[in-house]
BATOR-995126 format. One line per 10 residues: number of its first residue (from 1); their letters; for each residue x, y, z of N, C-alpha, C, O. Coordinates in steps of 0.1 Angstrom, whole numbers, plus 5000, padded with zeros to 4 digits. Each point is the difference from the previous one (the first is absolute). Layout:
<recs>
NUM) A) X:Y:Z:X:Y:Z:X:Y:Z:X:Y:Z | ...
</recs>
This chain:
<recs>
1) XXXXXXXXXX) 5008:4988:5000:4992:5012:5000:5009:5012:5000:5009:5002:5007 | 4987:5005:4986:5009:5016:4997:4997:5011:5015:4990:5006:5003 | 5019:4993:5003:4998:5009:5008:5006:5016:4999:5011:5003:5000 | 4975:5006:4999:5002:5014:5001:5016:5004:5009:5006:4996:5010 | 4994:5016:4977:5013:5006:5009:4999:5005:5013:5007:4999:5009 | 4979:5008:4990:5001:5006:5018:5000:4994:5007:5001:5005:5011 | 4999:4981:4987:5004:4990:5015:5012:4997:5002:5003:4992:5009 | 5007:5014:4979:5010:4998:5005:5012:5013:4994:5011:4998:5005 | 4987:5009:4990:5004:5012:4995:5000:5011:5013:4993:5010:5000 | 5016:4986:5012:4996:5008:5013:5010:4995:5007:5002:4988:4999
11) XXXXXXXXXX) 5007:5019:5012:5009:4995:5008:5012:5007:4992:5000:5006:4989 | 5011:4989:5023:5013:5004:4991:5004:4990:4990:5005:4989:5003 | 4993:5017:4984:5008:4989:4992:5010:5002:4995:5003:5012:4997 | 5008:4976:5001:5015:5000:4997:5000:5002:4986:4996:4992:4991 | 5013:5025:5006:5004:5001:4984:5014:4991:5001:5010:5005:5005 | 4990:4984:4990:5014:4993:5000:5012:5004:4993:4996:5005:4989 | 5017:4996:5012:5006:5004:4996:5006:4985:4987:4994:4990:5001 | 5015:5012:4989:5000:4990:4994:5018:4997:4999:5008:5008:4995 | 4994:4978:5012:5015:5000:5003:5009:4996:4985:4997:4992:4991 | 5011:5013:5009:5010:4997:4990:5012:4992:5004:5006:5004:5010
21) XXXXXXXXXX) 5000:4982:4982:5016:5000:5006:5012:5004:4994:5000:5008:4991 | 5009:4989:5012:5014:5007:4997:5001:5002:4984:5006:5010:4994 | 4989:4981:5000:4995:5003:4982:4992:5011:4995:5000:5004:4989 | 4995:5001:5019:4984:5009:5002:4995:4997:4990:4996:5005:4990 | 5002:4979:5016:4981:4996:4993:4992:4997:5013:5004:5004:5011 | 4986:4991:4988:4989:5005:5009:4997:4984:5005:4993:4991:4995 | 5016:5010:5021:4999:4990:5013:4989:4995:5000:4994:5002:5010 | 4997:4989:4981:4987:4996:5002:5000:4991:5012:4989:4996:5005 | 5023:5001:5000:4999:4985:5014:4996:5011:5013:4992:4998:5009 | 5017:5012:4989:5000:5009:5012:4983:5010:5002:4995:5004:5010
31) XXXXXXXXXX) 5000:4996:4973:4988:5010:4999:4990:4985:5001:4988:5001:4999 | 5016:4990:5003:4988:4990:5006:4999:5001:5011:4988:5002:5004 | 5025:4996:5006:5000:5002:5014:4994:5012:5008:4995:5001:5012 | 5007:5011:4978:4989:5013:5010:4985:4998:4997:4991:5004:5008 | 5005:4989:4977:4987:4996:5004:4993:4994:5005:4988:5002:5003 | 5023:4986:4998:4994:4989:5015:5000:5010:5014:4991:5003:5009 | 5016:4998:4991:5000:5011:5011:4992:5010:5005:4997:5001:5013 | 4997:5008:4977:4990:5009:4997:4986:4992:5008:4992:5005:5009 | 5008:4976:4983:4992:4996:5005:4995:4993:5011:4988:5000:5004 | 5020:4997:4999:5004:4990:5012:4998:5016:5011:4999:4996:5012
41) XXXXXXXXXX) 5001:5017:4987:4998:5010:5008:4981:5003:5001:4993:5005:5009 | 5004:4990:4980:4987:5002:4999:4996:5011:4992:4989:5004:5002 | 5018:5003:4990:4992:5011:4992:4990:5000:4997:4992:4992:5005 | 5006:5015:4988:4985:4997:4992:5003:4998:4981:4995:4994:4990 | 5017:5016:5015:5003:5000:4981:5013:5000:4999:5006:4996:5010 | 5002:5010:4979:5012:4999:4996:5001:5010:4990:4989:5003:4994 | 5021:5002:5003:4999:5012:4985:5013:5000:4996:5009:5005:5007 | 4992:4989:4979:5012:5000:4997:5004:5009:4985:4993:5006:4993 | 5018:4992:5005:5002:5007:4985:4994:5017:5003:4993:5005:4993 | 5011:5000:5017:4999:5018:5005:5009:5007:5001:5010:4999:4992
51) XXXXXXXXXX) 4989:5008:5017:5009:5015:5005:5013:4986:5004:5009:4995:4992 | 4989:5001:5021:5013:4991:5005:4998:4992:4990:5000:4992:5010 | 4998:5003:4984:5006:4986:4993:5006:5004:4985:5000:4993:4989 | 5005:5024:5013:5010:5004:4988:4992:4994:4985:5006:4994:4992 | 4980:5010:5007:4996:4992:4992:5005:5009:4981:5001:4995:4989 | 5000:5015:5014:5010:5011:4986:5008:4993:4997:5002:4999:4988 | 5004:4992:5021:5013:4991:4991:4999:4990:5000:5010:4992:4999 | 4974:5002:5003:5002:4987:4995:4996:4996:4991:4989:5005:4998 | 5014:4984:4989:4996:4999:4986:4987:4994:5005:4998:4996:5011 | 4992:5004:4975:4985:4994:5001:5000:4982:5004:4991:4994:5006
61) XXXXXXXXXX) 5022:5002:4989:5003:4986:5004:5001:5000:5012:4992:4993:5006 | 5018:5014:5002:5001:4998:5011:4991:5004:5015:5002:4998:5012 | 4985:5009:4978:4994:5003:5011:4987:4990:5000:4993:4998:5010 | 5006:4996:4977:4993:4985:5002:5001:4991:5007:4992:4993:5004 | 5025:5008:4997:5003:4988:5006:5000:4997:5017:4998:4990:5007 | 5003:5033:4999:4999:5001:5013:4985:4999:5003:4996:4996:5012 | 4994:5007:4978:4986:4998:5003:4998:4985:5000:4998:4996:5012 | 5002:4994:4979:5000:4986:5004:5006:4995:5007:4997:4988:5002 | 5016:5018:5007:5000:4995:5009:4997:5000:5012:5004:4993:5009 | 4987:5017:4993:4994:5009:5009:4990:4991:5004:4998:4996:5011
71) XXXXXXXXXX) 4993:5000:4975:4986:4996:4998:5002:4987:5006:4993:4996:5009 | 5022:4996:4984:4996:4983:5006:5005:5002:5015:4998:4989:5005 | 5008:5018:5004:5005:5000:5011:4990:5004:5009:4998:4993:5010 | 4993:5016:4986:4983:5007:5008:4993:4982:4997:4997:4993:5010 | 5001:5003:4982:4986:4987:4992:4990:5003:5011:4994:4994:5009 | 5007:5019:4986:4980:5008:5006:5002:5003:5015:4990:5002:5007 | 5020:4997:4999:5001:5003:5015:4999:5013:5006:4995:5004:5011 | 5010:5003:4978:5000:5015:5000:5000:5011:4984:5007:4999:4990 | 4986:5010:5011:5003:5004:4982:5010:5005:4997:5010:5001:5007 | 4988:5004:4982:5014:5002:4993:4994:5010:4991:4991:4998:4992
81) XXXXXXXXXX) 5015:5015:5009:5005:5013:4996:5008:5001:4989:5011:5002:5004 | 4987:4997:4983:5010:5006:4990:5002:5011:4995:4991:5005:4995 | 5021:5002:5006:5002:5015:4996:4998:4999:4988:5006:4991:4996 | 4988:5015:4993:5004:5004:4985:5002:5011:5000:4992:5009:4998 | 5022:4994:5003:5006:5013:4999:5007:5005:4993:5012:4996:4998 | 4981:5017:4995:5009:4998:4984:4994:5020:4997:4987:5000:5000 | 5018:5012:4997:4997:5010:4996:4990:4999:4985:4990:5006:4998 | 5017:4986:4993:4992:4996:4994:4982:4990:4993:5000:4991:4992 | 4994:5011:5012:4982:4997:5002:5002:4992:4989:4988:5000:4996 | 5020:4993:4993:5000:4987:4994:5010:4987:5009:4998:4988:5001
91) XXXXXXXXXX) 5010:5018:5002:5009:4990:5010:4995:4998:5012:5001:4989:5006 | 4991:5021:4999:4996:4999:5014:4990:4988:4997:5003:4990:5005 | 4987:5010:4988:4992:4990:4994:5002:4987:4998:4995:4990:5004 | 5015:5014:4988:5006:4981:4992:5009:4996:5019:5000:4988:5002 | 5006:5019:5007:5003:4995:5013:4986:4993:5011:5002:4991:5009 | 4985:5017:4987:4988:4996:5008:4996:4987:4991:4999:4989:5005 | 5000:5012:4982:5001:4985:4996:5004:4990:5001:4992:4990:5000 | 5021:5010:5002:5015:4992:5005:4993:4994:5014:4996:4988:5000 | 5003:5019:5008:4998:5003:5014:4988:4993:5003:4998:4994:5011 | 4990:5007:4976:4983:4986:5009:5007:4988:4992:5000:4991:5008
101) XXXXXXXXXX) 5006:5006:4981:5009:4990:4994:5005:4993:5010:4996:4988:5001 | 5013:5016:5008:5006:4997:5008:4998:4994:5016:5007:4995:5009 | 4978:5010:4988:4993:4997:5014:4995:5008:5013:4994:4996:5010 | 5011:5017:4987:4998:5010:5011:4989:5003:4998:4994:5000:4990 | 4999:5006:5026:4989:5001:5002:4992:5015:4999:4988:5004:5002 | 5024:5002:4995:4993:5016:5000:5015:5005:4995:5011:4997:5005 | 4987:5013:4984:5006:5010:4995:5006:5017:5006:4992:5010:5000 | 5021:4990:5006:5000:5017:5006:5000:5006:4989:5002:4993:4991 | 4996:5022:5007:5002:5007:4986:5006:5012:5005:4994:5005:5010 | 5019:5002:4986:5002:5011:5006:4999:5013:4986:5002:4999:4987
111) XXXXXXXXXX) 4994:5013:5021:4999:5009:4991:5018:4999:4988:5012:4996:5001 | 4980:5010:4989:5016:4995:4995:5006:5012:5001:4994:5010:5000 | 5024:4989:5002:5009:5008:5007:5007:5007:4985:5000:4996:4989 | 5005:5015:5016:5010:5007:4991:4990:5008:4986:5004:5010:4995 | 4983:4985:4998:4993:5005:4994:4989:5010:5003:4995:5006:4991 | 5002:4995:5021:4994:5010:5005:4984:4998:4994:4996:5011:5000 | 4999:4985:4998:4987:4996:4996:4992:5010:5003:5003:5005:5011 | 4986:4999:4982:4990:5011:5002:4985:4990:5008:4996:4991:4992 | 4998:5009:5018:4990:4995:5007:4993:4994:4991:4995:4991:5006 | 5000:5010:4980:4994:4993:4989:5010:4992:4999:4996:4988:5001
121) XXXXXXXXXX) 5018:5014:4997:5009:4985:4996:5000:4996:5007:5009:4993:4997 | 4986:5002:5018:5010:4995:5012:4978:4992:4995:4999:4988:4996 | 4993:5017:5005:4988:4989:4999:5001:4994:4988:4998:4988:5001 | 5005:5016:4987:5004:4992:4988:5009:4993:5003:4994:4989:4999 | 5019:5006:5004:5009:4991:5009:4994:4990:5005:4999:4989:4996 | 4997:5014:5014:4989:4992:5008:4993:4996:4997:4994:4995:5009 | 5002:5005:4983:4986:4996:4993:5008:4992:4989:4996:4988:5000 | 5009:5014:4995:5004:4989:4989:5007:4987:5008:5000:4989:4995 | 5005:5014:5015:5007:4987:5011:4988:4992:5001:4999:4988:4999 | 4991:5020:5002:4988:4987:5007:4990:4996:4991:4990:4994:5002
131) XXXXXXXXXX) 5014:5010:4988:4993:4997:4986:5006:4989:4996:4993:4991:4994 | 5021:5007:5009:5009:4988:4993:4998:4990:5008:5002:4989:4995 | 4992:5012:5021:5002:4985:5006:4986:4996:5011:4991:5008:5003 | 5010:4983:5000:4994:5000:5010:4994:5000:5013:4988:4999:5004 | 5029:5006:5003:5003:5001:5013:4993:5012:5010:4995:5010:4994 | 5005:4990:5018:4995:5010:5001:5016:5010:5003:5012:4997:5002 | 4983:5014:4997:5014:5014:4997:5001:5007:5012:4992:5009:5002 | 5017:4989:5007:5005:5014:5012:5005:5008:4991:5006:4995:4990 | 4990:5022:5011:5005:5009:4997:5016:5004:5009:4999:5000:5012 | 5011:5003:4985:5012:5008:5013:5004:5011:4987:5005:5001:4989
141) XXXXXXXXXX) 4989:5009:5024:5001:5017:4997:5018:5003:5010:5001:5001:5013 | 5012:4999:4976:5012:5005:5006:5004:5017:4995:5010:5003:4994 | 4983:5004:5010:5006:5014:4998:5013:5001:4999:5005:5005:4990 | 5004:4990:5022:5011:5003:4998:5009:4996:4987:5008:5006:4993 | 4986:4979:5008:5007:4998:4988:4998:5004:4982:5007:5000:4990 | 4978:5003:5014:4992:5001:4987:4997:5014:4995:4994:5002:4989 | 5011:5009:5020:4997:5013:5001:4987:5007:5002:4998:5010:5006 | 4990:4979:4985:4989:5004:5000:4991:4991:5004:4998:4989:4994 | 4993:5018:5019:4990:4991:5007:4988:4991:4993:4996:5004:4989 | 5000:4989:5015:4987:4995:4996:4990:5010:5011:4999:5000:5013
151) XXXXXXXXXX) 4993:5010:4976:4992:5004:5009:4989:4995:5003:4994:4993:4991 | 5001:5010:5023:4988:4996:5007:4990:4997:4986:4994:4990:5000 | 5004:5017:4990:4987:5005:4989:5000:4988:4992:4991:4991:4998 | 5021:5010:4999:5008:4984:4991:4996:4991:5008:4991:4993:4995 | 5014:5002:5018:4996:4988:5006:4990:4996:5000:4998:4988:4999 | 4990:5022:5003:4986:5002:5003:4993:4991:4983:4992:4990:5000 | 5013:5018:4989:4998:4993:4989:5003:4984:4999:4991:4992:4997 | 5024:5005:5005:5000:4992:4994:4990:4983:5014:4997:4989:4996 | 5002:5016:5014:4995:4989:5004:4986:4998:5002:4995:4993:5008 | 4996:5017:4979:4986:4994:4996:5003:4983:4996:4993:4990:5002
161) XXXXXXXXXX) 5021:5010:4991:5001:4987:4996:5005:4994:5016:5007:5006:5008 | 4985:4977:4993:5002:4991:5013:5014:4997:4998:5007:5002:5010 | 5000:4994:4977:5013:4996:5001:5008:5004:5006:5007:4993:5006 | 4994:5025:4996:5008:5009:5006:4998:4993:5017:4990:5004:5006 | 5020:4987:5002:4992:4998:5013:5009:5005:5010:4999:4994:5011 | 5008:5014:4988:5010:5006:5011:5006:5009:4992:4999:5001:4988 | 5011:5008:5023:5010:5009:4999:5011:4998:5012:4999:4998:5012 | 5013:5003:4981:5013:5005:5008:5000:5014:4997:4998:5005:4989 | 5005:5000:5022:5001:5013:5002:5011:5004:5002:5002:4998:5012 | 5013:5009:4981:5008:5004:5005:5002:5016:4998:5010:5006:4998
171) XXXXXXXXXX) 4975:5001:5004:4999:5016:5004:5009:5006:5007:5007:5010:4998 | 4990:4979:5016:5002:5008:5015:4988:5008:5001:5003:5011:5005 | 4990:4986:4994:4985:5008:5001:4992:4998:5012:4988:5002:4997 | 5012:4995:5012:4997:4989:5008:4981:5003:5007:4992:4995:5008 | 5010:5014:4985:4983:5005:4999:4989:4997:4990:4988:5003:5001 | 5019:4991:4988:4992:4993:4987:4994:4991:5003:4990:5001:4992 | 5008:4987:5015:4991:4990:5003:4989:5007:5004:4991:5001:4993 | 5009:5005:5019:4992:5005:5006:4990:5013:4993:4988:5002:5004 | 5017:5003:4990:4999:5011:4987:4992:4994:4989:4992:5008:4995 | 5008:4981:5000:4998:4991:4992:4992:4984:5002:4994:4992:4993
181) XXXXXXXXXX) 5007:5009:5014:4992:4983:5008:4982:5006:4998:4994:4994:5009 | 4999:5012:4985:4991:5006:5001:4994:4992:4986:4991:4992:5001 | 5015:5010:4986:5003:5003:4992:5002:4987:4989:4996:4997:4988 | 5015:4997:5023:5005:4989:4992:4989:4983:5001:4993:4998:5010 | 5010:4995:4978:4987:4992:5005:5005:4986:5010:5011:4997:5003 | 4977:4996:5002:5005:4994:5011:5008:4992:5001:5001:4993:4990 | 5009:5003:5021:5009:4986:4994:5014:5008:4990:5009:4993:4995 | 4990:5018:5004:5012:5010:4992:5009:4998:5012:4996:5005:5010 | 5018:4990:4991:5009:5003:5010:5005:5009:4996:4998:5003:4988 | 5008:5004:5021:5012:5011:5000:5010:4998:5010:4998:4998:5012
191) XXXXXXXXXX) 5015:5003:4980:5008:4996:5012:5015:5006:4997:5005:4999:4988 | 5003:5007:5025:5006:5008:4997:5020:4995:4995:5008:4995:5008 | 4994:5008:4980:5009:4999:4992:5013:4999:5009:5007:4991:4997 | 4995:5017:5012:5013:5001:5007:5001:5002:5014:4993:5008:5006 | 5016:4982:5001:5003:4998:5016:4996:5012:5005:4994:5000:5011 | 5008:5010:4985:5006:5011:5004:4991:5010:5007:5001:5008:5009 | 4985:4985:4980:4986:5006:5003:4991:4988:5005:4988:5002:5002 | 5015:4988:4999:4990:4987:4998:4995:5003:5018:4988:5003:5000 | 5016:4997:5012:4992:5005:5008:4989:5008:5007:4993:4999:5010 | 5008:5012:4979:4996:5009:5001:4987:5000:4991:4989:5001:5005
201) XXXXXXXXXX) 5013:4997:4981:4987:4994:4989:4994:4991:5006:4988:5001:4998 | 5017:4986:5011:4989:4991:5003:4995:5006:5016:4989:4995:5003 | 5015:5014:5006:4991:5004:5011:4991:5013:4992:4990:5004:5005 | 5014:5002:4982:4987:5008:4994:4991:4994:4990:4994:5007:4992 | 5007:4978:5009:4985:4993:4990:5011:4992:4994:4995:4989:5001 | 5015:5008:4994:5005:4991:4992:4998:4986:4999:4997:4996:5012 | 5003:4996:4980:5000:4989:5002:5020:4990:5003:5000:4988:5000 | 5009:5019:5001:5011:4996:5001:5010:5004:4990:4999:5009:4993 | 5012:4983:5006:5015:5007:4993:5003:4989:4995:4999:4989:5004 | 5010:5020:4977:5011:4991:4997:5008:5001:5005:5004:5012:5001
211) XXXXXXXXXX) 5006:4974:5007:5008:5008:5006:5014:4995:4999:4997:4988:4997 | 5014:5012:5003:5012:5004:5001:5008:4990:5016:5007:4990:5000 | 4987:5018:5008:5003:4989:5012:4997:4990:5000:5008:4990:4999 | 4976:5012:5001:4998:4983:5001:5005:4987:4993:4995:4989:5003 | 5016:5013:4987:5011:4992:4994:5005:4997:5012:5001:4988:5002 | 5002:5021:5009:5010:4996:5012:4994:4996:5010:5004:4990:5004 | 4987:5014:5003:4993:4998:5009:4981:4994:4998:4992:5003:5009 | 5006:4992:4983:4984:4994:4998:4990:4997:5011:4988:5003:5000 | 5019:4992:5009:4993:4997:5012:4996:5014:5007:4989:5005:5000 | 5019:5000:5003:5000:5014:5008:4993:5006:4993:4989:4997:5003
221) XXXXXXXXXX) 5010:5012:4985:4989:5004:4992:4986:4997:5001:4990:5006:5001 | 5013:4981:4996:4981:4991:5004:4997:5002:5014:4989:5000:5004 | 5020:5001:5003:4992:5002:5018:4996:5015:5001:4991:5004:5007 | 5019:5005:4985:5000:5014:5006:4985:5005:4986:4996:5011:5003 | 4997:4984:4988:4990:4997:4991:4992:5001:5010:4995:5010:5005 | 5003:4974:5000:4986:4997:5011:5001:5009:5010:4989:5005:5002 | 5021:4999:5007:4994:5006:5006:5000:5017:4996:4999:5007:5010 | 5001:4999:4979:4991:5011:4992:4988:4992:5003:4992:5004:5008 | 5005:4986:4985:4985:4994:4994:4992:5005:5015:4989:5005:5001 | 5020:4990:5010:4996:4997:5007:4995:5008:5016:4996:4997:5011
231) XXXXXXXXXX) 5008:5015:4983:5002:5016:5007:5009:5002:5009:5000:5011:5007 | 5007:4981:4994:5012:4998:5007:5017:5008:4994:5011:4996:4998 | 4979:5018:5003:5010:5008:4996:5011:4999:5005:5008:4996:4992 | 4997:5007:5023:5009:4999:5004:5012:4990:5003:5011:5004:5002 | 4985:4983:4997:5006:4990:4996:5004:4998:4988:5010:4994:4999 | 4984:5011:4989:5001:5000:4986:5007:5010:4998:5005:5000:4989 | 4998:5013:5020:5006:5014:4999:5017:4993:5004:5010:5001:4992 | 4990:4993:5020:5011:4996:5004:5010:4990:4993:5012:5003:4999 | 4984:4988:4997:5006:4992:4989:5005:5005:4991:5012:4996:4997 | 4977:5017:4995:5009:5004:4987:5008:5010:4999:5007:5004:4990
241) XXXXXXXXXX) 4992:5003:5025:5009:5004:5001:5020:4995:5000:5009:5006:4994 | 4991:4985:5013:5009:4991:4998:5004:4993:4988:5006:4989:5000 | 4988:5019:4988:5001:4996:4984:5005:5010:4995:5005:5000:4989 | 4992:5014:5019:5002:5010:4991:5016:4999:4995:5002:4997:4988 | 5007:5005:5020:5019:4999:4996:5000:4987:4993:5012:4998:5000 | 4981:4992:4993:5001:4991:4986:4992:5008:4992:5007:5003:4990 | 4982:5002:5008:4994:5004:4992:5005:5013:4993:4998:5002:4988 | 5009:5005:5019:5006:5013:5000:5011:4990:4987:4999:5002:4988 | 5010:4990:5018:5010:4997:4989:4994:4994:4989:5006:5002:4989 | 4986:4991:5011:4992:4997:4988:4992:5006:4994:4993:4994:4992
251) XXXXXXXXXX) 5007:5017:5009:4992:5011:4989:5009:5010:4994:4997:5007:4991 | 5018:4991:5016:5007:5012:4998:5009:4992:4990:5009:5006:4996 | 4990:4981:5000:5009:4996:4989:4995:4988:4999:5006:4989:5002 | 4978:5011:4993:4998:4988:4994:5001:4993:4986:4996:5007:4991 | 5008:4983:5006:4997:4988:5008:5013:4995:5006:5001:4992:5009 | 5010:5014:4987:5014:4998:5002:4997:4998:5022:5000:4989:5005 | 4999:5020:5001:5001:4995:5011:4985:4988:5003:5002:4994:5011 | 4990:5003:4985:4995:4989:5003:5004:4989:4994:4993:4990:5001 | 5016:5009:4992:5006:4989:4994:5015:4991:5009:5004:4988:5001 | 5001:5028:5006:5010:4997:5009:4993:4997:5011:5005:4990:5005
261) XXXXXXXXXX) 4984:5014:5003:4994:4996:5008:4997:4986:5002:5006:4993:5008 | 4986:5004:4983:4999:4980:4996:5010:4994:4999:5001:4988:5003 | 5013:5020:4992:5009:4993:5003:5006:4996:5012:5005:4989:5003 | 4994:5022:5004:5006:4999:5014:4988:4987:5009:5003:4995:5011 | 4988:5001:4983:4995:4995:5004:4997:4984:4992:4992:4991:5002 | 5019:5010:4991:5008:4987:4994:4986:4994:4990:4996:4989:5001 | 4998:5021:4989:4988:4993:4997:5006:5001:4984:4996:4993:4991 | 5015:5018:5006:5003:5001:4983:5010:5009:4997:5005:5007:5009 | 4997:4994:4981:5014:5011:4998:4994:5013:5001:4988:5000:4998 | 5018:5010:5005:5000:5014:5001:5003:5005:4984:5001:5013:5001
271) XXXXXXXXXX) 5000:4982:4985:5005:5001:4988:4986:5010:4998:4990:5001:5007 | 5011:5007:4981:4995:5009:4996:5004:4999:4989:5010:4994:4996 | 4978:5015:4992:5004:4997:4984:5001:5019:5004:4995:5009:5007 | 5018:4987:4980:4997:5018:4997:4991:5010:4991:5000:4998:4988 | 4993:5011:5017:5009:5009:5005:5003:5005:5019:5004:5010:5006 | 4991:4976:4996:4996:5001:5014:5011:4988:5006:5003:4988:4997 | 5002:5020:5016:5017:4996:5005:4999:4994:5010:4988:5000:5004 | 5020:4993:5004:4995:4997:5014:5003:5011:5007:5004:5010:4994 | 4994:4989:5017:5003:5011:5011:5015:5000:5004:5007:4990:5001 | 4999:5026:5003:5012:5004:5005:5002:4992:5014:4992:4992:5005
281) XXXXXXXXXX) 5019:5011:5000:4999:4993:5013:4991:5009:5011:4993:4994:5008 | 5008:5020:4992:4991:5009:5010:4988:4993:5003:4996:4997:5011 | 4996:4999:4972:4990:4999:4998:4995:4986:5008:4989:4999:5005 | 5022:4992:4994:4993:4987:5002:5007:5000:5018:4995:4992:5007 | 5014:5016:4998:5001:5003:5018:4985:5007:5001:4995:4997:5011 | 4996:5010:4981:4988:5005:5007:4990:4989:5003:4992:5001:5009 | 5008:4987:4980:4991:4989:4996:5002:4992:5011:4991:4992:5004 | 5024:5009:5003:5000:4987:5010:5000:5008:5013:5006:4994:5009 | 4991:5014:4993:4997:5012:5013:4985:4993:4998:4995:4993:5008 | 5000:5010:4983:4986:4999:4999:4991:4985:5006:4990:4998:5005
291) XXXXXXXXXX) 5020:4995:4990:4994:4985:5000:5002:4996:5019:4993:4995:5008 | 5022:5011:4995:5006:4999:5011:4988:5005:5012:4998:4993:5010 | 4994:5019:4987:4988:5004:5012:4988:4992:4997:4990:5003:5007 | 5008:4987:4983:4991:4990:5003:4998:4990:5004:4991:4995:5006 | 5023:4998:4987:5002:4988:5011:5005:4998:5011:5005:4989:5004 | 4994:5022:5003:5007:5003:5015:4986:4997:5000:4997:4991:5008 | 4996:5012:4989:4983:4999:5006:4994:4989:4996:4987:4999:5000 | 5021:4990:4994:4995:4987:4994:4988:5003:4990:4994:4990:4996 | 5001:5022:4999:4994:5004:4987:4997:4998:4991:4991:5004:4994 | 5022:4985:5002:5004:4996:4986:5005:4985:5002:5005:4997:5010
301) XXXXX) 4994:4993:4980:5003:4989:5004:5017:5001:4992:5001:5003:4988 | 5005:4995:5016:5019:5007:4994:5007:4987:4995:5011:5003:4995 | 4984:4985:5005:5005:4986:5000:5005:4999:4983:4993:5004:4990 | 5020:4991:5010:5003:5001:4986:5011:5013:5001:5007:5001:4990 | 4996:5008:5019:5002:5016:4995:5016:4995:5006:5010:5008:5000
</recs>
């Protein structure tokens, strides 16, 4: 039975990062092991081929091959998230193709970057993604990277259509759920794009975060989740507090320090494709300061590190 995304399009989910080895081809043994992982944590979902999983440099072969392996490693335990990410609205396409081919259970689509698109192009884009496939489509609105927002007006259009069944949000807006939840139709998640904001969007209406950490810590995320769900601000305040000095290093040079992070925690190489470097040494003394004030607090399970 097809289970709707809103039952599981919610919580922190892991944008995985995608390991490479010393060849820089792409560690499929080691990107099996963070999905078992992922699962064996209980997510709800998985998102691969994105922001962290360097998906700009990976060829269309190779990102079949991280989506199939994603698909037989989840066999329905948890979904699976394919980035089609591509500035181009024919490539982005022929990747969301690739991507139900392959078995994934929902399509991300990001505004496309460096072209600047006029709000009619960014719904024409979109609309031709979900014209080519099946799946249902998360929209991820990255200003930063993309220059130009998906506005509220745009959003509002494009999810007359049901396919449209979520958003990553990486505004920093953290008033747009709440602003918007009026509006949007029922079972629409929204959930917020970046660590950085993801506390703050889910105590103002969010439905949860792509996130970045939760590569490192999954468990702690899902507890510091329920107890939001659960009004248990304070307990849920305190935890992620104790996240902020990781999160801080993982936003300030990602994916390069979440890749050394997993490393330190003996899960894959810290390798990076260029134009993206590993981290200096300053960078990766901030990363192990970071990890160092959580597992003093047993926070984090560290085994392997």
């Amino acid at each position: 039975m097809l289970i709707p995304p809103a039952a599981w399009f919610t919580g922190f989910i892991p944008d995985l990062p995608t390991p490479f080895d010393a060849a820089d081809a792409v560690d499929l043994k080691a990107f099996a092991a963070l999905c078992e992982r992922q699962v064996a944590a209980g997510v709800p979902a998985i998102v691969v081929c994105e922001t962290a999983g360097e998906a700009s440099t990976l060829s269309p072969a190779e990102q079949e091959l991280v989506i199939r392996t994603a698909v037989e490693v989840a066999r329905g335990r948890v979904r699976v998230i394919a980035g089609a990410v591509s500035n181009a609205t024919s490539r982005a396409t022929e990747l969301a193709r690739r991507a139900e081919a392959a078995g994934a259970d929902a399509v991300m689509s990001v505004v496309p970057a460096y072209n600047k698109p006029m709000q009619e192009g960014m719904l024409a884009h979109f609309r031709t993604i979900t014209g080519a496939i099946g799946l249902p489509v998360i929209l991820h609105d990255n200003p930063s990277r993309t220059l130009r927002p998906l506005a509220d007006e745009t959003l509002l259009r494009l999810v007359e259509s049901r396919q449209f069944v979520g958003l990553r949000d990486g505004s920093g807006d953290i008033t747009r759920p709440m602003r918007l939840s009026r509006n949007l139709p029922a079972g629409f998640r929204f959930l917020s794009g970046e660590d950085t904001t993801a506390f703050a969007c889910i105590t103002d209406g969010g439905d949860g975060a792509i996130s970045e950490v939760a590569n490192i810590a999954p468990d702690l995320c899902r507890t510091i989740f329920s107890h939001l769900r659960q009004g248990r601000l304070q307990s849920a305040r305190y935890l992620h507090k104790r996240l902020i000095p990781l999160i801080a290093c993982l936003s300030k040079e990602s994916p390069a320090a979440l890749k050394y992070a997993l490393n330190i925690l003996g899960l894959m190489s810290a390798a990076t494709r260029l134009p993206i470097v590993p981290l200096d040494a300053a960078a990766q003394r901030s990363v192990v300061r970071a990890f160092a004030a959580i597992a003093d607090e047993e926070l984090i399970d560290t085994v392997g590190a």
